[in-house]
N, C-alpha and C positions, 0 to 999 in steps of 0.2 A: 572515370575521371571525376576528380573532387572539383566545385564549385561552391562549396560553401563558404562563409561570413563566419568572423568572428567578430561579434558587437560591445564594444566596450561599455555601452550605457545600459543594455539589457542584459541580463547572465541566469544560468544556472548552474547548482550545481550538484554534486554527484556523490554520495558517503562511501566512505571506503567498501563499508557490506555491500551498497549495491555495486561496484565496480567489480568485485569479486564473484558476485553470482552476475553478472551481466560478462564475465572474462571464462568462467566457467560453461556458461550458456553460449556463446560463439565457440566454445574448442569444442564441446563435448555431445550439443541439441542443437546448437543452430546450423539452419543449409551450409552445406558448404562457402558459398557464395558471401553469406553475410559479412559484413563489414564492421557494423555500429549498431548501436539499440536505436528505434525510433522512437520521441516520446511526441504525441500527438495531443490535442486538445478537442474532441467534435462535440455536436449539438443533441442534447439528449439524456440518460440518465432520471436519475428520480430527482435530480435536484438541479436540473438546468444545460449542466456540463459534462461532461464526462472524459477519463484521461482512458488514452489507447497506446500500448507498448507495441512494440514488431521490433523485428530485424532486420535489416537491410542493406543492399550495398550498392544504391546509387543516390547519388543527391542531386539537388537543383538550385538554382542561382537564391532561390529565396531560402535556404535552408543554412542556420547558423549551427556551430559543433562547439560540442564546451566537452573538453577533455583533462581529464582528472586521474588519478592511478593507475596511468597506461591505458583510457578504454574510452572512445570515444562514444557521446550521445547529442542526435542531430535530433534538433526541434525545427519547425517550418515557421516562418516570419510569423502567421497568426497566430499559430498555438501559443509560440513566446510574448507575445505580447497576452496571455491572459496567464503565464506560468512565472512570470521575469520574477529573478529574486527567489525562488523556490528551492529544494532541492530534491532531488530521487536518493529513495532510501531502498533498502530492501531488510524487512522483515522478516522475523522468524519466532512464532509463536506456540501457543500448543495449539491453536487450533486452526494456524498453518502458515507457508512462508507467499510472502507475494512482494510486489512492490508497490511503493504509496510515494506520491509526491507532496511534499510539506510546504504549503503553496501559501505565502503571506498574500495574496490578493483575491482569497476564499474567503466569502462573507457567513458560509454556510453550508454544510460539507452532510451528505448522509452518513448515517451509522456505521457502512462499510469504506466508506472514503475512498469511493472508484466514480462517484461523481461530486461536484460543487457549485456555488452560485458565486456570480460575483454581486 
């Protein structure tokens, strides 16, 4: 059962590469069960913050979805309020593909940009 928000004041959002490898990753690697990418925000990292991806397939009253090229991604009320205005990308490099969130309320991001400060 869905319970989530859609916040008109807050948002994120989602590039077409990442909804393709996040549409790809639910058909082909994620549980069965999963629903939606999770993108989190917890305490930690080299640089204060740090972003944490999963899969998943339940939500909760405080959990908002901002859905973009068929593929839903649920953020939880605090993560969004330090990600608002961002978007998830996924990359593909030679020295490899991941995803990275392009976060305007990062003051200061480490070298690999899996953590930031605000």
């Amino acid at each position: 059962m869905e319970h989530a928000t859609t916040d008109t004041d807050r948002n994120f959002g989602l590039s077409e590469s990442a909804a393709k490898r996040i549409s790809v990753i639910l058909t082909d690697e994620a549980a069965p069960e999963a629903k939606f990418m999770r993108v989190a925000v917890e305490g930690g990292g080299c640089s204060g913050f740090q972003y944490d991806f999963g899969f998943d397939e339940t939500m909760s009253d405080e959990d908002h979805v901002f859905e973009s090229h068929g593929v839903k991604v649920v953020v939880d009320d605090t993560s969004l309020d330090l990600i608002s205005g961002g978007e998830l990308d996924f990359v593909e490099e030679l020295i490899g593909s991941y995803f990275r969130i392009n976060n305007p309320n990062a003051n200061a991001s480490c070298g690999c940009g899996s953590s930031f400060s605000i």
